[in-house]
Legacy VTK file of the C-alpha trace (Angstrom):
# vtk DataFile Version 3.0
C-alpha trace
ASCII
DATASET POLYDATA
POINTS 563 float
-34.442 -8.660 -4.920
-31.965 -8.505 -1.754
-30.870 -5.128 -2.359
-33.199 -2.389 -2.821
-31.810 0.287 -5.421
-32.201 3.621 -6.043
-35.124 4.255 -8.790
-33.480 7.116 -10.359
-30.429 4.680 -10.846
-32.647 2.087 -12.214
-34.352 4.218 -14.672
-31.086 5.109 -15.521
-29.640 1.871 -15.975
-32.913 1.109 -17.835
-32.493 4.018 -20.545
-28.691 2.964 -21.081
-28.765 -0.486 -20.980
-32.064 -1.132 -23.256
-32.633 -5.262 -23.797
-29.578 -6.016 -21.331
-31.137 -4.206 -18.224
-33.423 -7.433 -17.069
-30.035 -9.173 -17.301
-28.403 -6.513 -15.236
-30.880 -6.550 -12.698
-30.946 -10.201 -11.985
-27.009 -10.021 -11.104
-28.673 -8.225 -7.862
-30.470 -11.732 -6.651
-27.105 -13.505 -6.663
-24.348 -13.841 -4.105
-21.611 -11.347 -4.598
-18.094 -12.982 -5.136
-15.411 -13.450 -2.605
-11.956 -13.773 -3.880
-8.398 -13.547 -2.516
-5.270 -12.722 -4.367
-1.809 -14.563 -3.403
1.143 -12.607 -1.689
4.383 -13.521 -4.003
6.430 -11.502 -1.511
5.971 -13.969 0.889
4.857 -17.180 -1.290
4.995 -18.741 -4.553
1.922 -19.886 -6.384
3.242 -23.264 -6.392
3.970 -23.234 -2.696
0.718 -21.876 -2.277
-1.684 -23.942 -3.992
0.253 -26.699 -2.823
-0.901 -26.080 0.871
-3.984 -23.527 0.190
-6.523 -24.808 3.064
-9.835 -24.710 0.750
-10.653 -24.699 -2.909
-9.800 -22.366 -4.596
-10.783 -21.782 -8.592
-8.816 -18.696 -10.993
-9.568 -15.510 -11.509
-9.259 -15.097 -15.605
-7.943 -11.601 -15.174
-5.321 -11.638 -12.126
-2.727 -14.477 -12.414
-2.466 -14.781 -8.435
-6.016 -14.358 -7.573
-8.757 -16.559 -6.903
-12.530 -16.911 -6.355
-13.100 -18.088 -3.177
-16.300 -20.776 -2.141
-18.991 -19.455 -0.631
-19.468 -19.395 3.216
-15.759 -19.432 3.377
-14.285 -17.296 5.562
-10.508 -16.674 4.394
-9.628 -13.708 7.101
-10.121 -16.490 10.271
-6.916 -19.134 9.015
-3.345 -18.754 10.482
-2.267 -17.734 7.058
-4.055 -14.658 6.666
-2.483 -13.248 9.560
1.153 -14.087 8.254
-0.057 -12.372 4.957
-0.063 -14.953 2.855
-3.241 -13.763 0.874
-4.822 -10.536 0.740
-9.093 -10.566 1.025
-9.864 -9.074 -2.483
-13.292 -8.531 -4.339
-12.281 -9.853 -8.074
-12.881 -7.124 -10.114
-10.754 -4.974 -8.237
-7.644 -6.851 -8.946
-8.023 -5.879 -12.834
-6.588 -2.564 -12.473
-3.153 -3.395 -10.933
-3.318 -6.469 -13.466
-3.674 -3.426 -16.279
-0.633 -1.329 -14.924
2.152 -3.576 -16.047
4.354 -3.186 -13.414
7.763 -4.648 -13.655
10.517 -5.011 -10.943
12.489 -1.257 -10.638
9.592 0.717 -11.539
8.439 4.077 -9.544
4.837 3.409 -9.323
2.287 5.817 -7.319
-0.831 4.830 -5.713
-2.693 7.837 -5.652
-5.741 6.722 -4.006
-4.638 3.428 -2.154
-6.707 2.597 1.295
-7.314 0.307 2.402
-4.266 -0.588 0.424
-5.095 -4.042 -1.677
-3.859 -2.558 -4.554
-0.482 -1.429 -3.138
0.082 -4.963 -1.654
-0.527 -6.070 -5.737
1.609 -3.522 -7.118
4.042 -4.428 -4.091
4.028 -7.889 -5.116
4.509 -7.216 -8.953
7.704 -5.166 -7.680
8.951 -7.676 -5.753
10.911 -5.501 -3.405
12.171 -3.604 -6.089
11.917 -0.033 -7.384
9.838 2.446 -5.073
5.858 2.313 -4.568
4.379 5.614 -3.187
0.702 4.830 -1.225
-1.248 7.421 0.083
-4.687 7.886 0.580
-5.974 11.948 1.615
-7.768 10.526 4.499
-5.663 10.476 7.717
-7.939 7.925 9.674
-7.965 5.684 6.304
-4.161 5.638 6.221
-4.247 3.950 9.209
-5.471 0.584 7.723
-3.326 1.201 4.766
0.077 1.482 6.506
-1.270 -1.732 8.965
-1.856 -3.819 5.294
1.829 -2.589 3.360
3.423 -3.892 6.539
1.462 -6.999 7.338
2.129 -8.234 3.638
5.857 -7.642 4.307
6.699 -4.334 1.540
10.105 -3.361 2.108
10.337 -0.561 -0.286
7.077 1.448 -0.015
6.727 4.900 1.549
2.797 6.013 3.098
1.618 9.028 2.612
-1.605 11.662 3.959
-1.582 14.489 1.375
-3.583 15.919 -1.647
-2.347 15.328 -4.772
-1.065 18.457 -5.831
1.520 18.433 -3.106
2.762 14.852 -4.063
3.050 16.563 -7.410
5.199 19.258 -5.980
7.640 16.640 -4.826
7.483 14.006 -7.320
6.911 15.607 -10.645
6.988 13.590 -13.593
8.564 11.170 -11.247
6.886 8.119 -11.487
6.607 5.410 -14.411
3.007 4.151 -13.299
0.198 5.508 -11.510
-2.814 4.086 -10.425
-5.764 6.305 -9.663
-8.277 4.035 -8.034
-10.951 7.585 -7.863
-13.160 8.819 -5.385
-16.744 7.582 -7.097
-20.413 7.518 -6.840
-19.943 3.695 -5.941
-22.642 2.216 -8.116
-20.995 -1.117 -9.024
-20.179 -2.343 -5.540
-24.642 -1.933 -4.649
-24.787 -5.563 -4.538
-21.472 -6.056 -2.232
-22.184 -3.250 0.054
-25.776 -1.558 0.674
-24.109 1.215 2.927
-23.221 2.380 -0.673
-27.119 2.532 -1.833
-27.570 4.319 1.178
-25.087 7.074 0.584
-25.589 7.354 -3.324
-27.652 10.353 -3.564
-25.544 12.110 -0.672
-22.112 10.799 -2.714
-23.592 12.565 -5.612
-21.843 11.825 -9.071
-21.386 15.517 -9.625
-19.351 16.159 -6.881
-17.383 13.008 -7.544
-16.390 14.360 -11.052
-15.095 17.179 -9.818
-12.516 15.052 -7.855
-11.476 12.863 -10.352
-10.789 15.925 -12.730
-8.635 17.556 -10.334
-6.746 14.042 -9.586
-6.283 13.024 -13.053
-5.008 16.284 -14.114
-2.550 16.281 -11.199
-1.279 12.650 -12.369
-0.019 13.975 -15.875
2.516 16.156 -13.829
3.555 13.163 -11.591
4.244 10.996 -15.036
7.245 10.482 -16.271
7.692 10.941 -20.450
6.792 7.331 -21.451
4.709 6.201 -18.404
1.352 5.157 -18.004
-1.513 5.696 -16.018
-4.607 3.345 -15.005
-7.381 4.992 -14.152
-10.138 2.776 -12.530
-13.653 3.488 -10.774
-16.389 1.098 -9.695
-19.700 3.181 -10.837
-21.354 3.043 -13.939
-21.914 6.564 -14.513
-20.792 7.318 -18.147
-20.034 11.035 -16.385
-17.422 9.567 -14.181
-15.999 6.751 -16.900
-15.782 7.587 -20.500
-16.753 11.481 -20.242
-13.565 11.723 -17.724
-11.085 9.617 -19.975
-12.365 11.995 -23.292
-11.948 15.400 -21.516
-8.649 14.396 -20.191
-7.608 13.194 -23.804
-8.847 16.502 -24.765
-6.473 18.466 -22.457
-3.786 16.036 -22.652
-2.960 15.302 -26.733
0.269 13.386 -25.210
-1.698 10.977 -23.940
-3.614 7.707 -25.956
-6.078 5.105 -24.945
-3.854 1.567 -24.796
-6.532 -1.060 -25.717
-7.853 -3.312 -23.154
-7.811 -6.920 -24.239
-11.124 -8.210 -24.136
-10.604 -12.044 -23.072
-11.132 -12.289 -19.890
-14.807 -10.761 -20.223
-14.346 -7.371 -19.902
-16.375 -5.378 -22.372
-15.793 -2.295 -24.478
-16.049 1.432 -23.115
-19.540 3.547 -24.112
-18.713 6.503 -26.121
-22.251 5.960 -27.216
-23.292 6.935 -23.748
-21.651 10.245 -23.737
-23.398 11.094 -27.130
-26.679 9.862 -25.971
-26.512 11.478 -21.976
-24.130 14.631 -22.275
-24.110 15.986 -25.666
-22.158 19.129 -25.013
-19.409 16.868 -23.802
-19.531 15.049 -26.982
-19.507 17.678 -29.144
-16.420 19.093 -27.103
-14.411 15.998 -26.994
-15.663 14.837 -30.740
-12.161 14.344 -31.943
-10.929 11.562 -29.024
-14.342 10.119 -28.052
-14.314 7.313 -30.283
-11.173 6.020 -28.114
-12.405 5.552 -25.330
-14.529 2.401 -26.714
-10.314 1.528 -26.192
-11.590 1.162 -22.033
-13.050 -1.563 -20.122
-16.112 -1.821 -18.289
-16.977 -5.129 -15.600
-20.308 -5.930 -15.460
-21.674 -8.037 -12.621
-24.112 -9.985 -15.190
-21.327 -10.819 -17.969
-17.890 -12.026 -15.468
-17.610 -12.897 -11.900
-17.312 -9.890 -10.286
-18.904 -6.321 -9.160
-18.543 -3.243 -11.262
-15.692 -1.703 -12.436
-14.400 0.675 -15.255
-10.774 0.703 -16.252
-8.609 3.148 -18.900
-5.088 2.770 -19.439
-3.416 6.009 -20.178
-0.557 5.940 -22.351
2.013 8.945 -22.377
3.242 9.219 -26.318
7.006 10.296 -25.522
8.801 6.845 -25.468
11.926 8.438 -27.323
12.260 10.283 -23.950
12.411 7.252 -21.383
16.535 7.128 -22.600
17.030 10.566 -21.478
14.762 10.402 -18.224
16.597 7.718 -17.006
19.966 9.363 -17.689
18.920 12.248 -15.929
18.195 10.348 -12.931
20.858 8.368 -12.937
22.724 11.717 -12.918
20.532 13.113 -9.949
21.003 10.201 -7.568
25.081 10.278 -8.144
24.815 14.109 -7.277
23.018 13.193 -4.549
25.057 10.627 -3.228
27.695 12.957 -3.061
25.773 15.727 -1.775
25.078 13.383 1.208
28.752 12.541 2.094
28.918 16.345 3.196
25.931 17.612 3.777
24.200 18.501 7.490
20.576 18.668 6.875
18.099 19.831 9.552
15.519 17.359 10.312
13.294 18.936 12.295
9.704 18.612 11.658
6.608 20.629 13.136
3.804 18.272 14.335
1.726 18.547 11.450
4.360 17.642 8.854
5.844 14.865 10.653
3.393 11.594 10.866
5.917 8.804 11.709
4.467 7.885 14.742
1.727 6.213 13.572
0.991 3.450 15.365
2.452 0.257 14.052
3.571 -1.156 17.628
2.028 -0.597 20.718
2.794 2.441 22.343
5.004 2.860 25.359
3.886 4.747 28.225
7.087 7.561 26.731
5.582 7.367 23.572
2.319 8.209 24.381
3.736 11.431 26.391
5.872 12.439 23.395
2.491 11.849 21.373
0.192 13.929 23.636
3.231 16.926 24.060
3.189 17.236 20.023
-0.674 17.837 19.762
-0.191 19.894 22.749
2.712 22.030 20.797
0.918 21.782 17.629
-1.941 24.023 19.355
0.292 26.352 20.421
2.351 26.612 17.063
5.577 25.838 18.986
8.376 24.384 17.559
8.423 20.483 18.131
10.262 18.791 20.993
11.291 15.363 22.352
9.585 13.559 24.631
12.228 14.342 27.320
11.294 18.158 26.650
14.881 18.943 25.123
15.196 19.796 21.651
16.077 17.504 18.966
19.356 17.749 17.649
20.409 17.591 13.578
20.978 14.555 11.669
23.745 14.261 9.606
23.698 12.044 6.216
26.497 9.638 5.405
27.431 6.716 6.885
28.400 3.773 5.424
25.327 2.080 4.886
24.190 5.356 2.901
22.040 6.433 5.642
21.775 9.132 8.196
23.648 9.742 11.287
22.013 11.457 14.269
23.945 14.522 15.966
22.804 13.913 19.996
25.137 16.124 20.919
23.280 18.527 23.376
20.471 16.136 24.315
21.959 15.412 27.899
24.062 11.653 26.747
27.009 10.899 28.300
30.472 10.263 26.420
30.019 6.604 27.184
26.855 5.940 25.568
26.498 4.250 22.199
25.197 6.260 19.031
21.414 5.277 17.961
22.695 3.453 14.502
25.918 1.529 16.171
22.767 -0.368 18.539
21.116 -0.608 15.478
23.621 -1.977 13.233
24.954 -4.255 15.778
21.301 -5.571 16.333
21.132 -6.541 12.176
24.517 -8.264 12.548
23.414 -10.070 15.385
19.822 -11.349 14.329
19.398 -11.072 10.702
21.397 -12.000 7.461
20.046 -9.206 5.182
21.924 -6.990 2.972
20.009 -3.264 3.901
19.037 -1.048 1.183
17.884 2.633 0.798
18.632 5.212 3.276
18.842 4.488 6.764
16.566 7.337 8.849
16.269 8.044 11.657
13.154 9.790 13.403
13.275 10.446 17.359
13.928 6.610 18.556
12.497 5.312 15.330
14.257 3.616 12.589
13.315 3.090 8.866
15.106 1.857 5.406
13.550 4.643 2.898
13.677 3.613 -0.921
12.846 7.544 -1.706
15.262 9.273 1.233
14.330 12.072 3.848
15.191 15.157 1.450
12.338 14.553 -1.205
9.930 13.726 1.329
10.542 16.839 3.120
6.849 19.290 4.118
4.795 16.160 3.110
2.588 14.362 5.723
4.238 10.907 5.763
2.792 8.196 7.573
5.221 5.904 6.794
8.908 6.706 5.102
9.983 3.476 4.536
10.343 0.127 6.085
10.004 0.368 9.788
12.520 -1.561 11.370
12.386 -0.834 15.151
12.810 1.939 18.052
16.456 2.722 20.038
15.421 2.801 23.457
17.498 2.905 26.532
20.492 1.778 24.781
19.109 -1.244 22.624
17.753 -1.828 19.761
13.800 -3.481 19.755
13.005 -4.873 16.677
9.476 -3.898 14.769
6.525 -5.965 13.382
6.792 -4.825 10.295
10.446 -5.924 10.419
8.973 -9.122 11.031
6.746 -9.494 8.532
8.798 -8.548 5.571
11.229 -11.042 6.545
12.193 -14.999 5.324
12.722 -17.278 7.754
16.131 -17.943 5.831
17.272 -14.165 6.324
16.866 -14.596 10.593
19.435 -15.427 12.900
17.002 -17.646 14.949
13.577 -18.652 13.995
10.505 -20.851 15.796
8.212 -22.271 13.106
4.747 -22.980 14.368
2.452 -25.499 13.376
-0.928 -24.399 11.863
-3.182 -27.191 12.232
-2.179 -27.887 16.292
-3.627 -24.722 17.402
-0.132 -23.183 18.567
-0.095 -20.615 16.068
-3.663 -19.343 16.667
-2.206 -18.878 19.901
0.776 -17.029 19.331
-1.398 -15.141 17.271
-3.830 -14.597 20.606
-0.809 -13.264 21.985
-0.247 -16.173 24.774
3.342 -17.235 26.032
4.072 -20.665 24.662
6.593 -23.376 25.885
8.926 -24.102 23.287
11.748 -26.607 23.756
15.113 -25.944 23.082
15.390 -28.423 19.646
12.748 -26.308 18.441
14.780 -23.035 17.876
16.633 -23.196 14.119
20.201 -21.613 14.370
22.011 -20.349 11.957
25.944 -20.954 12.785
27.640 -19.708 15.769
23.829 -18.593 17.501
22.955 -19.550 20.566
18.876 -20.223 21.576
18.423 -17.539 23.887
16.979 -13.993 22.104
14.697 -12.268 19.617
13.588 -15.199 17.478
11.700 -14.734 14.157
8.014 -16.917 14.578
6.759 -18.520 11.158
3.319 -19.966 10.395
4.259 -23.198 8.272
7.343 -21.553 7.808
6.394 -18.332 6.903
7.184 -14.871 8.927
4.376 -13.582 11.801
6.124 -11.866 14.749
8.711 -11.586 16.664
9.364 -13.646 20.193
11.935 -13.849 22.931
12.989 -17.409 23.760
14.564 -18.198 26.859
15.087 -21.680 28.928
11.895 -23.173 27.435
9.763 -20.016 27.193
8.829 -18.350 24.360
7.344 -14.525 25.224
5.061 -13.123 22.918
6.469 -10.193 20.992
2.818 -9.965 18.745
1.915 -6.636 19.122
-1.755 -6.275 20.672
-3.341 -4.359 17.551
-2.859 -6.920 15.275
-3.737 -10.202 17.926
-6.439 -12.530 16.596
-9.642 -11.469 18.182
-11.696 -14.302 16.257
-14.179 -17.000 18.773
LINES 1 564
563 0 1 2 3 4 5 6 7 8 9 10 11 12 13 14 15 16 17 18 19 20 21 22 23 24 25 26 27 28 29 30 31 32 33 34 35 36 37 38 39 40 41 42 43 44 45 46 47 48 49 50 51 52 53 54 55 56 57 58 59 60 61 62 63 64 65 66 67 68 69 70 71 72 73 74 75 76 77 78 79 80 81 82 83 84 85 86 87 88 89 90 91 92 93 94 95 96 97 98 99 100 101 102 103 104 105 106 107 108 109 110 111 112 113 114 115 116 117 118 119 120 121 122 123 124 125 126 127 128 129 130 131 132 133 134 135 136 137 138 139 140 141 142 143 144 145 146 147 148 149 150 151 152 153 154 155 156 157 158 159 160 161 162 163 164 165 166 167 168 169 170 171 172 173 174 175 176 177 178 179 180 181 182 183 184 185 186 187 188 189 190 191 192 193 194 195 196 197 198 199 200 201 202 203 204 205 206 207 208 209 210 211 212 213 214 215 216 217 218 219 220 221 222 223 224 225 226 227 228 229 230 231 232 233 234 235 236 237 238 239 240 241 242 243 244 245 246 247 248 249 250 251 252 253 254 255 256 257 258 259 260 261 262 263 264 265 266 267 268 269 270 271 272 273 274 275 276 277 278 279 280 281 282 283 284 285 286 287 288 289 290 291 292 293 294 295 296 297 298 299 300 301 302 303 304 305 306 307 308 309 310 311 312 313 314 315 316 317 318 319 320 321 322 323 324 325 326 327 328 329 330 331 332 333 334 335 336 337 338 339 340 341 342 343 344 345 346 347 348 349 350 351 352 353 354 355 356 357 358 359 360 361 362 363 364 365 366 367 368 369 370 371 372 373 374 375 376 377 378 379 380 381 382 383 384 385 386 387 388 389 390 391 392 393 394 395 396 397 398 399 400 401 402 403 404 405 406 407 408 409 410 411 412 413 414 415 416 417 418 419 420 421 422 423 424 425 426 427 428 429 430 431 432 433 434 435 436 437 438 439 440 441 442 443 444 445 446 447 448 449 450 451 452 453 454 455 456 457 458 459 460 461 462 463 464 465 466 467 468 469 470 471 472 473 474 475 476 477 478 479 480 481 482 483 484 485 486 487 488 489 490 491 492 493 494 495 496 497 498 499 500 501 502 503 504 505 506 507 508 509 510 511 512 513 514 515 516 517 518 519 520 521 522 523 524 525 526 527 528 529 530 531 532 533 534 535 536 537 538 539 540 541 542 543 544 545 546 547 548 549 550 551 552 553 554 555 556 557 558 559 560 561 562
């Protein structure tokens, strides 16, 4: 056997499983499966399979994913790097599948890092609505911010904070949340031994205490009507079935919505709860039976590691009519609130995380950076860069967004206001209608779908799209701007050819000489400036053509390291 497992999981496994357990076991002497799930945001399946560069075969439960051949490495093509696919284990595609996420919804990650289930729910949104993401790991945010932006989300807002805060902001908000729990980890064994390793440490007590808290805390973030997936990938009955009945138990609102059984998945144990925690049984005795209404993945019946998925319905549908009144209500007041209203955005170090890296740093930014950990020692209020204090920002222009008051930040009368540079940089380069708010934070520039206001004492990484910095009187364009971008919605665009090798090197971050014929201009452009680069057509970076030259805009975190 490759992987060496845990004996008191394997007598475990033994007791529960009975006459399937030698089956179970011999899933651990095969390969685990690779698969990788299509980005609709940036490509159609039909575009996509028509220039996929290897076989590819279909996952039965995710309509954009597939298995991928083995000794295939996916993550070292051009097209992974223009986000064309995200690197996803099968089975953990099923949850986001189970959701049913339609364009317009408020949907809430709960528990997203790396983030390949906010890229699915992104994609299912398709740039419409509002996705929350957030993960209560600050270093782990940091990959999850990096994915939302490579695969081009335009209306998603990061977060670092505990659920119960969200809730404090959001509640009964959101029409779908996915809680993708904190678990003992048993299904991915065969994937990842680092998880046999920490299994006994990661201990399946502790981990239901977590996903109690969590789940309870996602009934207050649900609006009347909504629904709720709740996923793990360990076997433990404790963490599955025995979590889905005690939360039935507290929650009479809320039903089991059966999970069609199709695709391979298999019924939930209720069984297991009677046999392995009686007391819970015998507490739970009147909604047990439905959670046979869940799904469990098993690595020796489908393609794929382990997983357990419930779908939590809330019973109030006569109460979506209302709900949605009500917020159509809110946003008008709020809209009109923001025509006169001067709010104070300042924010102390801890609260604010917008300057999370998604461009390399400038030599300022790195001083601003090192001055707020500085302040935040010292519990002083937070400062600019320059070491003058920020001034307000004031909502309403015309674009819905906010102004920013520099009035008493040492500029002149004759220089330009932060959102004229920007605004006169989208005219310029882009033909895209904006939507959302228009923010701005220090020099940094975002299109929120949720606003400032409501995201106000949260730790944001993220509060919208990130669009660029205003810096010394112009406007530089961000990454992420980049890669949410078609090639149709740019002023000027350089498509690079996969199979030549010029796009590996873009993506290497070398200057290339491109000729003149090469730029595409939309009417009235001329050659020289910002150009948006495509793979095969589709978005990567930025770069600056001039008299043959292309510079490379790719910012160095994200360069192809690969031999």
């Amino acid at each position: 056997m490759a992987v060496q497992l845990p004996l008191k999981f394997t007598e475990r496994m033994k007791t529960l499983l009975g006459n399937e357990f030698e089956q179970f076991m011999s899933s651990y002497d095969q390969s685990p499966h690779a698969g990788l799930r299509v980005n609709t945001l940036k490509i159609s399946m039909e575009s996509f399979e028509q220039l996929a560069p290897f076989d590819l075969r279909p996952i039965p439960w995710c309509g954009t994913g597939f298995y991928v051949p083995h000794g295939v490495k996916p993550g070292l093509h051009p097209y992974y790097h223009a986000g064309l696919y995200y690197i996803q284990e099968p089975s953990a595609m099923a949850p986001v599948e189970l959701l049913g996420v339609q364009p317009g919804d408020r949907v809430l990650d709960l528990c997203a890092a790396p983030g390949g289930k906010s890229t699915q729910i992104a994609a299912k949104l398709q740039g419409k609505g509002v996705l929350v993401t957030n993960d209560i790991h600050a270093e782990r945010t940091k990959a999850l911010a990096k994915n939302v932006e490579l695969y081009g989300v335009r209306n998603a807002v990061v977060l670092n904070e505990s659920p119960e805060r969200i809730a404090g902001a959001f509640e009964h908000y959101f029409d779908k949340v996915l809680i993708d729990a904190p678990c003992s980890g048993e299904g991915m064994f065969r994937k990842d031994e680092d998880m046999v390793k920490s299994w006994e440490d990661h201990s399946i007590d502790k981990c239901v205490l977590m996903q109690r808290d969590i789940l309870e805390t996602a009934a207050r973030l649900l609006a009347p009507g909504g629904t709720i997936v709740y996923s793990t990938c360990t076997f433990a009955p404790e963490e599955n079935e025995a979590m889905i009945a005690e939360f039935l138990k507290l929650n009479p609102d809320f039903v089991v919505k059966d999970i069609p059984r199709e695709t391979g998945f298999q019924p939930g144990r209720p069984d297991w709860v009677r046999q392995t925690m009686p007391e819970t049984a015998q507490e739970t005795a009147l909604v047990l039976d439905q959670v046979a209404g869940t799904a469990r993945l098993w690595p020796h019946l489908l393609e794929g590691e382990g997983h357990y998925v419930a779908v939590l319905q809330h019973r109030s549908q006569s109460s979506v009519g209302q709900v949605m009144l009500d917020r159509e209500a809110h946003d008008t007041a709020e809209g009109a609130v923001e025509e006169r209203a001067q709010v104070d955005y300042e924010r102390d170090s801890e609260q604010e995380r917008f300057v999370a890296a998604s461009v390399p740093l400038s030599k300022a930014d790195r001083k601003r950076e090192r001055l707020l950990r500085t302040e935040a020692r010292e519990n002083k209020p937070r400062q600019d860069y320059e070491g003058k204090s920020k001034g307000k920002q004031v909502k309403g222009n015309e674009r819905g967004g906010r102004k920013s008051d520099r009035r008493g930040q040492g500029r002149g009368p004759e220089q330009v206001e932060p959102e004229v540079i920007y605004k006169q940089f989208v005219q310029d380069h882009l033909e895209i209608e904006l939507s959302g708010e228009t923010v701005y934070y220090g020099d940094r520039v975002y299109q929120s779908a949720v606003g400032a206001e409501r995201l106000e004492g949260l730790k944001v990484i993220r509060p919208g799209w990130f669009m660029g910095t205003v810096k010394n009187g112009r406007f530089v364009p961000s990454h992420p701007l980049a890669c949410a971008l078609q090639g149709s919605e740019a002023v000027r665009v350089i498509n690079l050819n996969s199979a030549n090798g010029e796009a590996v090197r873009y993506l290497k971050g070398e200057t290339l000489n491109i000729e003149e014929s090469r730029v595409q201009l939309k009417a009235g452009a001329v050659a020289k400036g910002y150009a948006l680069v495509c793979v095969d057509g589709y978005a990567a970076g930025w770069g600056k053509w001039l008299d043959g030259v292309l510079k490379n805009e790719y910012p160095a975190g994200w360069r192809w390291t690969s031999v």
